[in-house]
C-alpha positions in Angstrom: 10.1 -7.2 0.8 9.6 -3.5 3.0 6.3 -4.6 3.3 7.1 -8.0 5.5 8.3 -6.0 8.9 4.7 -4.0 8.4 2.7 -5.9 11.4 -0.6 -5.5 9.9 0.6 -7.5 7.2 1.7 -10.7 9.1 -1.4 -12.4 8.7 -1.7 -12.3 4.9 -0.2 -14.7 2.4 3.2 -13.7 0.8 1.6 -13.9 -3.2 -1.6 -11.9 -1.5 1.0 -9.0 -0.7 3.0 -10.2 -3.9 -0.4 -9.4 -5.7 -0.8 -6.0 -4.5 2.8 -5.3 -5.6 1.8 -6.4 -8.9 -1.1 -4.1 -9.0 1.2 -0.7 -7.8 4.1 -2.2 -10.6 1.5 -1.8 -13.2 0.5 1.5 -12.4 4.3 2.7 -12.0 4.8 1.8 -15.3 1.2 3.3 -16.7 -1.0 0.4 -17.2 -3.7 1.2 -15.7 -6.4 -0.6 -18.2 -4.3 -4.1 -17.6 -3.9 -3.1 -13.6 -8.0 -2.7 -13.5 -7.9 -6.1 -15.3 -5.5 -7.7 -13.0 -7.5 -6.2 -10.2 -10.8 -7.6 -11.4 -9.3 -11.0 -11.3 -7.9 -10.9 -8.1 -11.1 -10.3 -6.8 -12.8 -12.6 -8.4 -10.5 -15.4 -6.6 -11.1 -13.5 -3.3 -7.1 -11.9 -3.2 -7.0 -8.5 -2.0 -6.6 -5.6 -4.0 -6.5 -3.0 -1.8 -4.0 -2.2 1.4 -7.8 -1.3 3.3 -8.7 -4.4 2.0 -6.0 -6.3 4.4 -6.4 -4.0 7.1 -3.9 -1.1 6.2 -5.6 2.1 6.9 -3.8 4.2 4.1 -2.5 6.9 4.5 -0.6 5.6 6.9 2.6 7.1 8.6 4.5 4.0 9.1 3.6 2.4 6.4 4.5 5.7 4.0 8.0 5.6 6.3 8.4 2.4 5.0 8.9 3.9 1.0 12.1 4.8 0.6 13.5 1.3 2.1 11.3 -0.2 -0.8 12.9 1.9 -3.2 16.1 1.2 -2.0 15.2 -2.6 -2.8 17.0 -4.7 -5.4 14.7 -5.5 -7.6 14.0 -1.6 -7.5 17.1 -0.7 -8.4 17.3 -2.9 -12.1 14.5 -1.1 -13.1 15.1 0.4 -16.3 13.6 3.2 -15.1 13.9 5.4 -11.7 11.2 5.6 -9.0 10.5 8.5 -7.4 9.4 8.1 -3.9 6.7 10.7 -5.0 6.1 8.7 -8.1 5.3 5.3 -5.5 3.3 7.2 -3.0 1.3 8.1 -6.2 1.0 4.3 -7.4 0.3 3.1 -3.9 -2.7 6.2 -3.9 -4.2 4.9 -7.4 -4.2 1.3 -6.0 -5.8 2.2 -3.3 -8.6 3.3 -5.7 -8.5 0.4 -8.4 -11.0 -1.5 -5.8 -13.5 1.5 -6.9 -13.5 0.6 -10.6 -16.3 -1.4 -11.8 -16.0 -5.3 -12.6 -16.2 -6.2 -15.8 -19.7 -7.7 -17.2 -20.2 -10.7 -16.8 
């Protein structure tokens, strides 16, 4: 939801930024193999997988000022598990790289 008021952002979908949340989720919790799988998929439909991807140079002040509001989230806060906002920079950093990993063999 932080991610709506980020101007950039206002020209992509709401599941395209959804997606991308998906993608930093799984790496939060350490599933990296199944957010590289998830990330090969989305861009095999054409969804971005990357904040660079959808224009979001990264690291970006405002957008990192935006962190602790998405922590402060609901659905953030029923985790059964806490989130540093260290620990989401991190997940937002190895995102950033998932577009780097090689697609899968076709």
């Amino acid at each position: 939801y932080t991610l709506r008021d980020y101007p950039v952002l206002s020209g992509f979908l709401h599941g395209d930024i959804v997606a991308w949340g998906c993608l930093v989720q799984l790496i939060l919790e350490g599933k990296v193999k199944e957010a590289q799988m998830l990330s090969t998929f989305l861009q095999e439909i054409s969804v971005p997988v990357s904040l660079h991807e959808m224009g979001v140079p990264f690291p970006d002040p405002a957008l990192t000022a935006l962190l602790p509001d998405a922590l402060r989230q609901p659905d953030m806060e029923r985790l059964p598990y806490c989130v540093s906002e260290a620990a989401l920079l991190e997940a937002v950093l190895v995102t950033e790289s998932l577009r780097n990993f090689p697609e899968k063999e076709k």
